[in-house]
Backbone bond lengths (Angstrom), bond angles and torsions (degrees), N, CA, C in turn:
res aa  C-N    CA-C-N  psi(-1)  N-CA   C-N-CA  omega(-1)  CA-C   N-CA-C  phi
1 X - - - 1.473 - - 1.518 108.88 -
2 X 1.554 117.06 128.46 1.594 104.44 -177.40 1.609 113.61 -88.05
3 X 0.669 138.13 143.87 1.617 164.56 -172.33 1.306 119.97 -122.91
4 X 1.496 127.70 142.62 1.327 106.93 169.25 1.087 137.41 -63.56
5 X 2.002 108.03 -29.29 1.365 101.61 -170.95 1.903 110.30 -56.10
6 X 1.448 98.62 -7.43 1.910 83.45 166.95 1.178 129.76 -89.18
7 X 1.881 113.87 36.82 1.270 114.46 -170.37 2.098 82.51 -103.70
8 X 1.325 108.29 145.25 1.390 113.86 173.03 1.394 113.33 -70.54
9 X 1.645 141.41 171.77 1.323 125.54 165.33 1.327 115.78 -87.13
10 X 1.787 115.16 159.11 1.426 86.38 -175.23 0.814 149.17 -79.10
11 X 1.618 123.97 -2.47 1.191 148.47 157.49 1.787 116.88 -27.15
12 X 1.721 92.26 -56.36 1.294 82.70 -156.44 1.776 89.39 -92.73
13 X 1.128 146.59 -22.83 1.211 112.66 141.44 1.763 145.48 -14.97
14 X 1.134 91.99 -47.26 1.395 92.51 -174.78 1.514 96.75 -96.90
15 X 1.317 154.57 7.71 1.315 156.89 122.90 1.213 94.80 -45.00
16 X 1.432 122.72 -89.98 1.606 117.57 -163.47 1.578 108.03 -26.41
17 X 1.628 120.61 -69.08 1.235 128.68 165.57 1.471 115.73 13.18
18 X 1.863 97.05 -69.95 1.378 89.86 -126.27 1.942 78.72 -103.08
19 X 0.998 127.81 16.21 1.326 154.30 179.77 1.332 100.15 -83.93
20 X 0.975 134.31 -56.16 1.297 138.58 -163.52 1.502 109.50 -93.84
21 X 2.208 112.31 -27.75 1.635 100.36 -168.98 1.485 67.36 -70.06
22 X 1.411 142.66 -80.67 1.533 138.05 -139.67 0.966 125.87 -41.51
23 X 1.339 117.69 -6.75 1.893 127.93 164.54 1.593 103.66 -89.34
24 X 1.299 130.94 -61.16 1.055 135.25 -124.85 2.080 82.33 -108.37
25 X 0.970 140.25 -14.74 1.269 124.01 178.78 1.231 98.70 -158.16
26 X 1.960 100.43 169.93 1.587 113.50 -170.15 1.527 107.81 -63.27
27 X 1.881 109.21 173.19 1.364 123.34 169.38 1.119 101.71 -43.11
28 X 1.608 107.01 -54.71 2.214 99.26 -147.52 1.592 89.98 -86.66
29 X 1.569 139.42 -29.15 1.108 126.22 164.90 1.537 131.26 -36.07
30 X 1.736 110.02 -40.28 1.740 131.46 -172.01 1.820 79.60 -85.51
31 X 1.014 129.57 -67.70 1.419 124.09 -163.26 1.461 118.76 -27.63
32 X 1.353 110.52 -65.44 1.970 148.97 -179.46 1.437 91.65 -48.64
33 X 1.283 119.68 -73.26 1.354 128.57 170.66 1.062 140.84 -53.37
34 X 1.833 118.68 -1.00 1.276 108.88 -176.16 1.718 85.03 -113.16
35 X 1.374 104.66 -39.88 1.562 116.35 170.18 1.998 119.25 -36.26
36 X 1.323 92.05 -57.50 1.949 89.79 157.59 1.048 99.40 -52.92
37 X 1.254 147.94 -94.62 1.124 135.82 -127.82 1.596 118.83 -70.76
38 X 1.780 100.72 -26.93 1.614 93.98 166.83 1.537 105.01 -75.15
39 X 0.879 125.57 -2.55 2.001 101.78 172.46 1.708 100.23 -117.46
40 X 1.070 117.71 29.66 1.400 94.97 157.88 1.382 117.00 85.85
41 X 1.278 133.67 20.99 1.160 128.32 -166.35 1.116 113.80 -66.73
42 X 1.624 139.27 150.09 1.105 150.38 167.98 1.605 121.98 -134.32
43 X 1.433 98.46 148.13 1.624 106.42 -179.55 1.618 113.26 -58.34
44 X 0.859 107.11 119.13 1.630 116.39 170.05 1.217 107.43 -165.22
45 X 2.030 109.04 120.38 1.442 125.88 158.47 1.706 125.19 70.21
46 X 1.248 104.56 -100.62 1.616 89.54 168.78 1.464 96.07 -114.93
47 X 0.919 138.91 23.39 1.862 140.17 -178.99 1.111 91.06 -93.60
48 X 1.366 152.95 -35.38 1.538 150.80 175.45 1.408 99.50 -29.03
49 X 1.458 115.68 125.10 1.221 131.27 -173.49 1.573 110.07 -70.15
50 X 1.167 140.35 163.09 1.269 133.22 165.49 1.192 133.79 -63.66
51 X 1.351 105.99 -22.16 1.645 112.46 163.59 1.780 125.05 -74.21
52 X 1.584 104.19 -9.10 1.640 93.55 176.28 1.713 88.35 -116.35
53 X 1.718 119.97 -25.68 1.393 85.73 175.93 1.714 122.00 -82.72
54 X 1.619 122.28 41.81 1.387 118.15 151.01 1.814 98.56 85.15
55 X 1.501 118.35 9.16 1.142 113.22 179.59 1.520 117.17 -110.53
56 X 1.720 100.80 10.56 1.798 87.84 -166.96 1.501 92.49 -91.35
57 X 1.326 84.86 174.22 1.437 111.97 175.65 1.997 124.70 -44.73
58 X 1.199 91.75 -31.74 1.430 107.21 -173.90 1.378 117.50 -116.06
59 X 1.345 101.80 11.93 1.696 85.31 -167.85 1.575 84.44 -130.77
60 X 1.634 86.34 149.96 1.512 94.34 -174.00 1.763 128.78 -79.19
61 X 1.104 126.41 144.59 1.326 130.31 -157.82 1.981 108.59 -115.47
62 X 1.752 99.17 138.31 1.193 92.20 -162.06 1.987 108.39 -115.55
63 X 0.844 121.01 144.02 1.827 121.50 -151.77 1.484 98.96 -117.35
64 X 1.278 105.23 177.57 1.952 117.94 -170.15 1.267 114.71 -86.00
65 X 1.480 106.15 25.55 1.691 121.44 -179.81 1.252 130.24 -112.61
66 X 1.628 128.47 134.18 1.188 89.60 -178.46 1.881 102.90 -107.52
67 X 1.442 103.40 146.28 1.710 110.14 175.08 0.982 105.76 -66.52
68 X 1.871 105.86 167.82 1.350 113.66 175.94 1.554 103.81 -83.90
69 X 1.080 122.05 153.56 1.401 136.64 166.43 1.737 110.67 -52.59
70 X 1.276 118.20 125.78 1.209 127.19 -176.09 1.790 120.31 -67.78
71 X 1.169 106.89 -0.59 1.259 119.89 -167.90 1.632 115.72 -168.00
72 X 1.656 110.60 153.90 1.571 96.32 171.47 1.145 131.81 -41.87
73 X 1.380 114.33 -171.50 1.686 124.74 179.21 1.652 92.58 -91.10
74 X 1.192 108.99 -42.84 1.907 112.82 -175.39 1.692 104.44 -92.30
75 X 1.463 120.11 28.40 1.647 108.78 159.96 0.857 116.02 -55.12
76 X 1.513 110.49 -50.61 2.171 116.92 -148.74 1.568 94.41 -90.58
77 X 0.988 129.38 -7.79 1.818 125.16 -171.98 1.691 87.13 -33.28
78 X 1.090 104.81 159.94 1.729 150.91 -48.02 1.641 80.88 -53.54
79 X 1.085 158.68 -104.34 1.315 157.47 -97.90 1.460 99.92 -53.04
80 X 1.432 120.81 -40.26 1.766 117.15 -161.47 2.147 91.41 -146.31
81 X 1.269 113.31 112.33 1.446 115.67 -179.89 1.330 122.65 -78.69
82 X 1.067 90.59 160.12 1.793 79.98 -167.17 1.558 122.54 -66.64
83 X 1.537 102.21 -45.20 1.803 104.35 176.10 1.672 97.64 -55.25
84 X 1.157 131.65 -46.09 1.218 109.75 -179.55 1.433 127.15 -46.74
85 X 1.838 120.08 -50.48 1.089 139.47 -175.80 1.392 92.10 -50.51
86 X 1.606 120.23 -56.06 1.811 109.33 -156.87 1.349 113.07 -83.41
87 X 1.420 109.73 -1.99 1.720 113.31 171.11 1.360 101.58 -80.95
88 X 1.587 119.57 -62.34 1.271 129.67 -155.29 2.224 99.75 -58.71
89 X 1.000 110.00 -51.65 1.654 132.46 165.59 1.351 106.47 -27.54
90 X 1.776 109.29 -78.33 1.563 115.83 -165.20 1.135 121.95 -90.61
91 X 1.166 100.80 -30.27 1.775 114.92 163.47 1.547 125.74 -77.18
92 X 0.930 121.81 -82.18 1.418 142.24 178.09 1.770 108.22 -30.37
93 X 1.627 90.83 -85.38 1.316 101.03 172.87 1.455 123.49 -60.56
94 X 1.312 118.59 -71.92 1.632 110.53 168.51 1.429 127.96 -21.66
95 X 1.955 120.33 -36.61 1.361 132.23 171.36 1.712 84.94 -49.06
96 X 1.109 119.29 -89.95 1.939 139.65 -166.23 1.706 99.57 -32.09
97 X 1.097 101.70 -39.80 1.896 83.81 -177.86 1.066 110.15 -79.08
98 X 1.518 126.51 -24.80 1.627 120.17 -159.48 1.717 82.85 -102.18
99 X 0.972 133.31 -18.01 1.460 119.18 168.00 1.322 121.18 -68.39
100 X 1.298 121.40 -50.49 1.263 126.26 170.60 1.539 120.54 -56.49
101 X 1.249 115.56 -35.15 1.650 103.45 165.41 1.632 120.46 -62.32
102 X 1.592 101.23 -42.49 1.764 102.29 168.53 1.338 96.89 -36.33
103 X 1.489 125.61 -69.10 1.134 121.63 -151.82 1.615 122.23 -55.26
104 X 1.320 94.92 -46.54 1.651 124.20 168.76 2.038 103.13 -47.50
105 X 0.950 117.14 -48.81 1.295 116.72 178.57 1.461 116.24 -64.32
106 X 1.369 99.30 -51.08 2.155 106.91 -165.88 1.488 95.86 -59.92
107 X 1.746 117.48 -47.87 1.076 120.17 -173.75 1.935 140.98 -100.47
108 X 1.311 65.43 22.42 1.725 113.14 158.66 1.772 90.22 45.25
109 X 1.676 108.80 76.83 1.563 111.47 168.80 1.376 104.94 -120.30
110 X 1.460 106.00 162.13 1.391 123.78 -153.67 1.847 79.34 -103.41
111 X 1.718 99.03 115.98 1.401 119.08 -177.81 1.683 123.30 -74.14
112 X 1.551 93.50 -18.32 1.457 116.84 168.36 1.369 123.80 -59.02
113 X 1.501 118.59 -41.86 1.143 128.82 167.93 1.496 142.18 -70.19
114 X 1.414 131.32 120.76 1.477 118.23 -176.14 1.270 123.15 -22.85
115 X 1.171 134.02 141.89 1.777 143.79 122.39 1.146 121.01 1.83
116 X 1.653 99.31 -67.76 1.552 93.07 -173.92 1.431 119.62 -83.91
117 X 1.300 111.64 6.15 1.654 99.93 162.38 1.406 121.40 -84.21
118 X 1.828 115.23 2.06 1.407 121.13 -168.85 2.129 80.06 -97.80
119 X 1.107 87.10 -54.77 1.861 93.54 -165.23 1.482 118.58 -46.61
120 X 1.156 124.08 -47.21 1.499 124.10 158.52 1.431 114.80 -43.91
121 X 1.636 114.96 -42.86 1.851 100.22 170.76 1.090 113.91 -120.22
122 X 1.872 113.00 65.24 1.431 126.00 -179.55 1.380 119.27 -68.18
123 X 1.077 115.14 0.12 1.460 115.13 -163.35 1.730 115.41 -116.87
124 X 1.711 93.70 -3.57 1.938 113.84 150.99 1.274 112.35 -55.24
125 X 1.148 124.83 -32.58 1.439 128.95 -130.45 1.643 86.06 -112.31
126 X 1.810 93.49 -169.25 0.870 110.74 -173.74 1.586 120.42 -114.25
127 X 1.532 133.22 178.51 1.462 120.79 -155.58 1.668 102.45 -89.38
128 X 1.683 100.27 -23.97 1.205 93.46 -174.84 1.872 99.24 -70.75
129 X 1.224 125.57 -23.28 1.756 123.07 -144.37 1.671 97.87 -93.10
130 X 1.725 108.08 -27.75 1.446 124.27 172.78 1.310 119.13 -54.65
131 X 1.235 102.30 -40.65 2.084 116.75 -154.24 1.463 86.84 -104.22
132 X 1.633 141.34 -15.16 1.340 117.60 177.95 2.010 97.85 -118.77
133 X 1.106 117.86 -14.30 1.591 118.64 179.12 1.653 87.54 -79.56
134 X 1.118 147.42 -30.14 1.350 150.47 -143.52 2.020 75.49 -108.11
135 X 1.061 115.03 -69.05 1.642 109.18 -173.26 1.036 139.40 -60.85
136 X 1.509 120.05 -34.48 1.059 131.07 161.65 2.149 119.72 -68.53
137 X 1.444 102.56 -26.05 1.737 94.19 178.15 1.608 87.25 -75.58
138 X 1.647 115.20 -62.58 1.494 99.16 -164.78 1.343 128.90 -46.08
139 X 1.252 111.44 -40.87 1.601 95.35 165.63 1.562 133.40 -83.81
140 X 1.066 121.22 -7.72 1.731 133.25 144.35 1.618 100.70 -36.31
141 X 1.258 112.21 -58.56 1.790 109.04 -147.22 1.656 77.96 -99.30
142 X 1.355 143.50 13.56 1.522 134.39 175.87 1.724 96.64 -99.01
143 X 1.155 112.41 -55.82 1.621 123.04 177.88 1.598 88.97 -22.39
144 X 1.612 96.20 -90.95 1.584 115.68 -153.54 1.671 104.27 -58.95
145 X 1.685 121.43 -10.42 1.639 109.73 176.74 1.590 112.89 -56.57
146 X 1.441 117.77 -44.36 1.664 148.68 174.39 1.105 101.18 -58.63
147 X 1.527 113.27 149.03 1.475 144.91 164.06 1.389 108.96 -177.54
148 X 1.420 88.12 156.66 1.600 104.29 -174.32 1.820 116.35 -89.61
149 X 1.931 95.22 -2.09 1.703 87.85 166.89 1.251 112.38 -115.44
150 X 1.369 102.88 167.37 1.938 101.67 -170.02 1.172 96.13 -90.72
151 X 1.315 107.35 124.81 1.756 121.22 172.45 1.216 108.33 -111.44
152 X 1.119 124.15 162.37 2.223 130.54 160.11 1.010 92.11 -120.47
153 X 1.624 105.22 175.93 0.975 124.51 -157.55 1.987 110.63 -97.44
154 X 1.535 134.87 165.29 1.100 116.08 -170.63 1.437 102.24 -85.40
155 X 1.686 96.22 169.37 1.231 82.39 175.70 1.431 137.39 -86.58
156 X 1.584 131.30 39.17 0.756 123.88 169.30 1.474 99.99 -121.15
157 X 1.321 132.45 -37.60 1.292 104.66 169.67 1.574 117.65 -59.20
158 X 1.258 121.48 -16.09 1.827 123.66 174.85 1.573 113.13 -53.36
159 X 1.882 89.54 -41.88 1.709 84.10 175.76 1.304 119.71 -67.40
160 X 1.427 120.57 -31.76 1.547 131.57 -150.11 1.891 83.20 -71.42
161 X 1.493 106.01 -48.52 1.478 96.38 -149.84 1.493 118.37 -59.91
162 X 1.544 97.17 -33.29 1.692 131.94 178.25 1.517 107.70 -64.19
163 X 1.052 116.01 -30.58 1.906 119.41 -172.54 1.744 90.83 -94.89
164 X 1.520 128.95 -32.40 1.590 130.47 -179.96 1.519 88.89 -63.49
165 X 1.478 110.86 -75.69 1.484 117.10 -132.13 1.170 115.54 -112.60
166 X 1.610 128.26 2.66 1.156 160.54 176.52 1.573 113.86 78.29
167 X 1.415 123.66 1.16 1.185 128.09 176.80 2.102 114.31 -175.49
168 X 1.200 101.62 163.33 1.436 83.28 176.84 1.696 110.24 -84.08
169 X 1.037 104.69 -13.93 1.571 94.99 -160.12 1.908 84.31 -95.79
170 X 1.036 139.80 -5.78 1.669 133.02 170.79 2.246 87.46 -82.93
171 X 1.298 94.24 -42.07 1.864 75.90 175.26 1.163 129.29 -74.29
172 X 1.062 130.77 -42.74 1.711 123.75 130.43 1.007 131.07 29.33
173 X 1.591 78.04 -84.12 1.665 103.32 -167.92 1.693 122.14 -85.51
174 X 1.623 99.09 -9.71 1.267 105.29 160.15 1.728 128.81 -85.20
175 X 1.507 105.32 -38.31 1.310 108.64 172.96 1.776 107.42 -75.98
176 X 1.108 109.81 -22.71 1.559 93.45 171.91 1.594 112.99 -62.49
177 X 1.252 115.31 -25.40 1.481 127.64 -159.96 1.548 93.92 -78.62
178 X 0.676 119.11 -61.54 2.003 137.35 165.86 1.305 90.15 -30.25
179 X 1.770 128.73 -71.46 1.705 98.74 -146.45 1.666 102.41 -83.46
180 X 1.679 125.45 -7.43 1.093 131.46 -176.74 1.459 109.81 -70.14
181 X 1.671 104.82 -44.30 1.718 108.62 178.05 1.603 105.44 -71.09
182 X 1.074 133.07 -27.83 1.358 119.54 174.10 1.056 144.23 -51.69
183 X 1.313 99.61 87.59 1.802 100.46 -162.88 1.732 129.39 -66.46
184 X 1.030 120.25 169.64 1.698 95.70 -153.00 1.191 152.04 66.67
185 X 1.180 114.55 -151.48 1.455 109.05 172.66 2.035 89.11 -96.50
186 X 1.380 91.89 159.89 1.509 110.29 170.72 1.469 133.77 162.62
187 X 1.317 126.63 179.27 1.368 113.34 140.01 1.196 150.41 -150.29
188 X 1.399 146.89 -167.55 1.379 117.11 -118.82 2.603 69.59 -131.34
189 X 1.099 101.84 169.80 1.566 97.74 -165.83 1.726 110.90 -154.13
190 X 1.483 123.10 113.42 1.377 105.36 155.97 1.784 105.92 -110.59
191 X 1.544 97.60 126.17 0.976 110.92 -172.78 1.822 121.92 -115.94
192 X 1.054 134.03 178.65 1.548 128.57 158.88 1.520 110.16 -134.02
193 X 1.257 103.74 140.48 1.331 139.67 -166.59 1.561 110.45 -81.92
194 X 0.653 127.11 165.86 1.936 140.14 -171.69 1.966 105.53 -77.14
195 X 1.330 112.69 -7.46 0.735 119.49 -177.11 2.154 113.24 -120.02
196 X 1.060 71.91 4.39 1.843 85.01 -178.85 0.718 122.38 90.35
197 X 1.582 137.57 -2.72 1.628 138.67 178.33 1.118 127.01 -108.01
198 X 1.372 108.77 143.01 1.378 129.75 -160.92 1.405 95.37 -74.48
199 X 1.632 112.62 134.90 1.593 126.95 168.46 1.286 104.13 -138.27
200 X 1.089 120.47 170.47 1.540 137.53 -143.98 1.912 96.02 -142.19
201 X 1.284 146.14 135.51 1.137 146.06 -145.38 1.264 109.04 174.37
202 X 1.363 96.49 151.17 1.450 107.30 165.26 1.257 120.94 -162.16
203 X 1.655 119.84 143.19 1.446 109.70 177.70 1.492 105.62 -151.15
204 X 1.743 107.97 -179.00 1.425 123.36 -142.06 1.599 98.25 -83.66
205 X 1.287 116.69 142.34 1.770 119.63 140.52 1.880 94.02 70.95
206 X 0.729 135.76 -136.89 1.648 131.41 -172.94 1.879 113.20 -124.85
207 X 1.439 99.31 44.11 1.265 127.74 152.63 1.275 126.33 -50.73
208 X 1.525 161.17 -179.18 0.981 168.47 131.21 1.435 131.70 -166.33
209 X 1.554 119.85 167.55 1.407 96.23 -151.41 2.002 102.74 -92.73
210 X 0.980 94.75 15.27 2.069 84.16 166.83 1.347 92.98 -95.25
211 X 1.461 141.60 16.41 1.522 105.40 -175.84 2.364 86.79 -113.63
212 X 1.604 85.07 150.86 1.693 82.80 -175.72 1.065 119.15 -74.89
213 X 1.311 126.29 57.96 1.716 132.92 -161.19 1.673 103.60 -149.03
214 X 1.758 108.06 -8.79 1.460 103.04 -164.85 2.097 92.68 -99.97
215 X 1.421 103.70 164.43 0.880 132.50 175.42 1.190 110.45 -28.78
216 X 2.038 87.48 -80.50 1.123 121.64 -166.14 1.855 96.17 -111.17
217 X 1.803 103.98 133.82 1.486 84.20 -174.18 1.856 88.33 -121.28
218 X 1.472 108.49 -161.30 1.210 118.71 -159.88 1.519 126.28 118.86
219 X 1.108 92.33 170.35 2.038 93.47 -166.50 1.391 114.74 -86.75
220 X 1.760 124.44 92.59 0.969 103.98 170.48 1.781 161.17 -34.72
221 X 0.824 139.75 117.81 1.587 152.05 -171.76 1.427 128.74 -78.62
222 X 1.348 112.40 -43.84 1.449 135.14 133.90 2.001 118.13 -168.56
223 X 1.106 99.03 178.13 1.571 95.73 -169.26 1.852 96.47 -139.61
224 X 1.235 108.33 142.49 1.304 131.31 -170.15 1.870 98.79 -95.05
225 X 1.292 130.38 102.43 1.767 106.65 170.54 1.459 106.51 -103.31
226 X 1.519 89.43 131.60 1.498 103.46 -168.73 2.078 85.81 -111.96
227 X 0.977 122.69 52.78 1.456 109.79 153.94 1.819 115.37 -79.79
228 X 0.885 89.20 -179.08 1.936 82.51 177.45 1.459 123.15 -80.89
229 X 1.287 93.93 -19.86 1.655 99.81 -169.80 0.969 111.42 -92.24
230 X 1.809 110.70 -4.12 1.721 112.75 158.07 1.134 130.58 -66.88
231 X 1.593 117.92 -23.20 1.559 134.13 -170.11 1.360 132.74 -142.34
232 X 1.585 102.23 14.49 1.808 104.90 -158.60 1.176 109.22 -105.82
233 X 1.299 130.71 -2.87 1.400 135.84 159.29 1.524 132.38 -75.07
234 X 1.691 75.54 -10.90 2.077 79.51 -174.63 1.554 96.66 -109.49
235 X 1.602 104.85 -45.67 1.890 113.98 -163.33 1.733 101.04 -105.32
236 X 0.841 130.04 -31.50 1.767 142.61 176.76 1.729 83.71 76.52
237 X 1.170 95.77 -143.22 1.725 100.41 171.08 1.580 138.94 -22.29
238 X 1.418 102.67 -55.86 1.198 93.58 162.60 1.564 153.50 -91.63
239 X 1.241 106.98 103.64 1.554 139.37 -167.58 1.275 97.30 -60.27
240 X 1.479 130.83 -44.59 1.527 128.42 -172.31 1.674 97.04 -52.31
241 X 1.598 120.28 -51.77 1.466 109.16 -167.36 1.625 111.15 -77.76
242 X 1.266 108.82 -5.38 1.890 111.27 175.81 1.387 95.35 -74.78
243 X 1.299 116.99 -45.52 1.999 122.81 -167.56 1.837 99.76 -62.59
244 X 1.163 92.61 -38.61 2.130 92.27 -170.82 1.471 93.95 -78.82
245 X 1.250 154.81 -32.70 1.323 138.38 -152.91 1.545 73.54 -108.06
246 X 1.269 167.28 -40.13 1.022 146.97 -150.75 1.709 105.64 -59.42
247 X 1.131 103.80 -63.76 1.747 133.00 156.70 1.466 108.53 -0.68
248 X 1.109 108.63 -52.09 1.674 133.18 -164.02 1.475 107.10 -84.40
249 X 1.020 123.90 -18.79 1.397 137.00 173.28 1.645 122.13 -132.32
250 X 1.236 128.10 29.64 1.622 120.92 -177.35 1.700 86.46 -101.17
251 X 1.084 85.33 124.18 1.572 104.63 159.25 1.777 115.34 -73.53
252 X 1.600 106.01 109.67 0.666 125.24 173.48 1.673 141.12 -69.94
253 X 1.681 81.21 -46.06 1.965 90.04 163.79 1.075 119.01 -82.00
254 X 1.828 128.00 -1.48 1.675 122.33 147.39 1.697 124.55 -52.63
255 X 1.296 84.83 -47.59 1.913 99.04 -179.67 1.391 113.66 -71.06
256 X 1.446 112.10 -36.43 1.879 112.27 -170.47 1.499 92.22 -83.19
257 X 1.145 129.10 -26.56 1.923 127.95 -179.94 1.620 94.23 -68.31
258 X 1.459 123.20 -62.55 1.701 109.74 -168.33 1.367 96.87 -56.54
259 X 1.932 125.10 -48.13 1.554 101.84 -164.29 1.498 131.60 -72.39
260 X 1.359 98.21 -24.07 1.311 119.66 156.31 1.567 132.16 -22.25
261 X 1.520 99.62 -43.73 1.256 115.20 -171.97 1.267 126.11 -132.82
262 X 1.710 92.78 51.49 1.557 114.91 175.84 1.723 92.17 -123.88
């Protein structure tokens, strides 16, 4: 059972830290890097570090395709139904990928290249390239959030969430609060910040926080979509019971693998 007393102090966090940059990279590399972080750096525009704009080394990168679904349309039953899954899948999403290549074509982008190097400077672009480059990653990284086995989370994102939010089930209960307050279409986001911390977010229509237009920016972790056509066939109105069965199915060792490897 996690508890806080398994949160470390922060001290020796930031010992461990700097223990590990001094193994794992150069002097002037640990220097640059400890220096951001003493002033505060934040994501903004093309300053987005390489690790949230989708270019580092370790973090995974998302293309003008859409994958096959890792599992049936009837895995997640009861939490997520299947006609929903194969509408939301072939319809929904498939519209967003084949849009985004239009877009990719008129505006003559190199299809080879990640997403998130378009999404960090979403606001070059155009409305059509925004609303389907914004649709097509979110539902890429929505597929793989889901599974049909119950996972937790590792244990190091357990600590992160527990040292953020004082527990997982108070984070929960906060990001549920997020995709419930989101009015409209949208979606609901735990993300990390340029500074390593976990924030909780949400934004409008097929927004997200790597593109330089969001609120709150940072490298998404996973994202909750609370549009209607995610949930209105099974729950109609009520979104509170789409947010609790979601719970029941977020793939966990998707999210602890991206945080893992920051």
């Amino acid at each position: 059972m996690l508890n806080g007393s398994a949160v470390p102090k922060q001290l020796g966090n930031f010992i461990t830290e700097i223990k590990i940059s001094m193994k794992n990279t150069s002097r002037r590399k640990f220097i640059a890097s400890s220096a951001a972080v003493a002033a505060g750096t934040l994501l903004a525009g093309s300053s987005v570090n390489k690790i949230f704009a989708g270019t580092g080394n370790n973090q995974p990168h998302s293309h003008f395709k859409q994958e096959p679904l890792g599992y049936a349309y009837n895995a997640l039953e009861p939490s997520i139904d299947a006609l929903t899954m194969e509408i939301h899948y072939t319809k929904h999403a498939a519209a967003y990928c084949k849009a985004i290549n239009e877009a990719a074509h008129t505006e003559n982008l190199d299809v080879s290249k990640p997403i998130e190097a378009i999404l960090k400077d979403i606001s070059k672009y155009s409305a059509k390239m925004r609303n389907n480059a914004g649709g097509h990653y979110n539902h890429e990284m929505f597929w793989k959030s889901l599974s049909p086995k119950t996972t937790q989370p590792s244990a190091k994102l357990a600590e992160a969430i527990i040292k953020t939010f004082g527990s997982v089930d108070a984070f929960k209960t906060q990001f549920s609060d997020a995709a419930k307050s989101r009015f409209g279409s949208g979606w609901a986001w735990l993300l990390v910040n340029n500074d390593k911390k976990l924030l909780i977010s949400s934004t409008p229509n097929q927004d997200n926080p790597l593109m330089d237009v969001a609120d709150v920016k940072g490298m998404p972790l996973f994202g909750l979509d609370v549009w209607e056509h995610a949930y209105y066939l099974k729950y109609q109105n009520k979104r509170a019971d789409y947010i609790d069965g979601f719970w029941k199915v977020l793939n966990w060792d998707f999210v602890s693998e991206r945080f893992d490897k920051i």
